[in-house]
N, C-alpha and C positions, 0 to 999 in steps of 0.2 A: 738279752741285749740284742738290736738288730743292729748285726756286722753292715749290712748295705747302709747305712748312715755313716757309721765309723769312715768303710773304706770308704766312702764318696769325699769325706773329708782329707782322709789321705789322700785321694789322690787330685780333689782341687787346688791342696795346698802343697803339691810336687815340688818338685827342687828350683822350677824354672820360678814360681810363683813367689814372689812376697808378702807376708800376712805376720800379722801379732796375735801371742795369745792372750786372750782374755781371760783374767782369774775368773774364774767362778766362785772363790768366796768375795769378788767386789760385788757379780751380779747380784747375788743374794744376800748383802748382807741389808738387814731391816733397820740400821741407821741411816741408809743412805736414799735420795728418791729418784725417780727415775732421770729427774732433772740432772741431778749430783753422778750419776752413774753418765749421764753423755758428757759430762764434760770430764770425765775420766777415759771412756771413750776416745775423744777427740786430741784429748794430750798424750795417749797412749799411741794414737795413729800417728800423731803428728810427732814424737820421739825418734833420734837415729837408735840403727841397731846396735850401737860401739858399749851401752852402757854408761853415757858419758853422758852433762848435763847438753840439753838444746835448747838454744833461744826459741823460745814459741810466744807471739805476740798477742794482744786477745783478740785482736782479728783474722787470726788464722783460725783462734780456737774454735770465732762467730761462724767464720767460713766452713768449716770442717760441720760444727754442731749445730750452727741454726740458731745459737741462743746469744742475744745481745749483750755487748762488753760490760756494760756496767752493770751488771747482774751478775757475772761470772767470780767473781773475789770471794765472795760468802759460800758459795763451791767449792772452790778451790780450797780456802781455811778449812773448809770440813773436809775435806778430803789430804789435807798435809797432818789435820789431827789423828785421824784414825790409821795415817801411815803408809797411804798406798801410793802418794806423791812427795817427791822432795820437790822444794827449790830454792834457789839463789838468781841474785840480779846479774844479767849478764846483758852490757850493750845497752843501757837505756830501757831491756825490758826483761824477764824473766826466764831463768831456765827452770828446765824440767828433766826428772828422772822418773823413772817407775820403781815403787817400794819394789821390795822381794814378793815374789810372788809363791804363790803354793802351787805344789803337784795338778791340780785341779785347773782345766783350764780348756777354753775353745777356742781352734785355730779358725783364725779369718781373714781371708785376702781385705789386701788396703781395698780394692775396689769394691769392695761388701761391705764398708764401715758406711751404712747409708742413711744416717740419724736424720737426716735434715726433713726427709720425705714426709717421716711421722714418728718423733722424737717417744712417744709414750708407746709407741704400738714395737718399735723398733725395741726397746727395753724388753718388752714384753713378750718377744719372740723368743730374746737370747735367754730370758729365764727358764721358760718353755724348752727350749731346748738343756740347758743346765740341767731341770727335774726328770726330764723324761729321759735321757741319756738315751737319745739312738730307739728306743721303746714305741715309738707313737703313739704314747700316749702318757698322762700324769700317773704317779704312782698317787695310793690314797692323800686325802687332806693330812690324815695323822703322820704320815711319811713327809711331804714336805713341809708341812708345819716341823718338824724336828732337824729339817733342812736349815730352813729360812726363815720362821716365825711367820708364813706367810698369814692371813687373816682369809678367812671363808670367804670373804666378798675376791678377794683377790684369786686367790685360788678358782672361784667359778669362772671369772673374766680369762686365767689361763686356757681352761677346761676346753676354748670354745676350738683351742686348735686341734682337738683330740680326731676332727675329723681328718686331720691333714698329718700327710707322712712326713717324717722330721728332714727328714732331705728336701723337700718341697718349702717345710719352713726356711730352711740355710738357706738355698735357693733365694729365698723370696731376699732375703736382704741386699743380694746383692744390686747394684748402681746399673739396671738396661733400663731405665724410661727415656724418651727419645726427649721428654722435658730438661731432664736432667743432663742429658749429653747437648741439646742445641742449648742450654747456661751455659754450658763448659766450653764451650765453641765459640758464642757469643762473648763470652769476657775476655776470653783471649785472642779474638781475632779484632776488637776494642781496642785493646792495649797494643796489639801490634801497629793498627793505625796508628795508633796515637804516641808511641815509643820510639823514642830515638835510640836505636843499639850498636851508631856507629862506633868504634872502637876498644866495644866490651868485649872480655873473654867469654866463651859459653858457658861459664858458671853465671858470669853477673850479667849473662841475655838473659837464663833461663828464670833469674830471680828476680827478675824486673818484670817479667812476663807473668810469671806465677802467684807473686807477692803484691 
């Protein structure tokens, strides 16, 4: 196992930092596709830490995922079947919990959930990282095939990060493209135009701004 992947993870996700862990049997499990795994992703990022349900609306989901609201349901049902989400209506729109989760799992700052950029490559990193645990590389097909069911074709497409050190892969997920920060600038500095926050508390400025 290579410790310098492990520690990098510990120490990007220090005390000061906020990050969810991702199961690794949701990454890999062979019912779900990569589409079905962001938008667990994105209800995962979008969840408080209390345990408790959160309204998450499907335009947050859209925002966070990249994947348009009316396609989002048939997701979401297969992902409350096999257990990894609850919910209940709360407010006009839905809450969310996260199933129980197993020992198995990858820590990742909120600011690294970066699905929007390339929703199938992004999948494909975190599985990448799942098989090869810190290793730099895939263990044999016959090893993660008894992982994940993965299929040969698929397994080659992982293969091709073998050139790249697994801290490089984590690395890469995370949110510095300067496209992605002058979005984040420009919708909110939009909304502040265009927002009236006379006499709101800074909860409902920051939700008006954000939301």
């Amino acid at each position: 196992m290579n410790n310098e992947y492990h520690n990098h993870i510990q120490e990007v996700t220090g005390n000061k930092v906020k990050y969810k862990k991702i199961d690794i049997d949701v990454l890999l499990d062979p019912q779900l596709t990569k589409v079905e795994i962001n938008i667990y992703l994105a209800i995962l990022k979008l969840v408080n830490y209390n345990g408790e349900f959160t309204r998450i609306t499907n335009k947050e989901i859209t925002r966070v995922s990249g994947i348009g609201q009316n396609k989002q349901y048939k997701y979401i049902n297969k992902l409350i079947e096999l257990g990894y989400i609850y919910s209940e209506i709360m407010d006009g729109a839905y809450g969310y919990i996260i199933g129980e989760q197993s020992d198995k799992y990858i820590r990742l700052p909120l600011n690294y959930f970066n699905m929007k950029a390339d929703k199938k490559e992004f999948v494909k990193k975190l599985k990448y990282l799942s098989l090869s645990n810190g290793n730099n590389t895939l263990p044999t097909y016959n090893t993660c095939y008894k992982k994940s069911y993965l299929t040969r074709e698929e397994y080659n497409l992982l293969k091709k990060y073998n050139d790249t050190y697994d801290v490089d892969i984590y690395e890469s997920l995370k949110m510095t493209t300067s496209n992605e920060v002058k979005k984040e600038s420009k919708v909110i500095a939009s909304k502040v135009s265009n927002t009236s926050l006379e006499g709101m508390n800074i909860d409902a400025q920051l939700d008006a701004l954000l939301n």
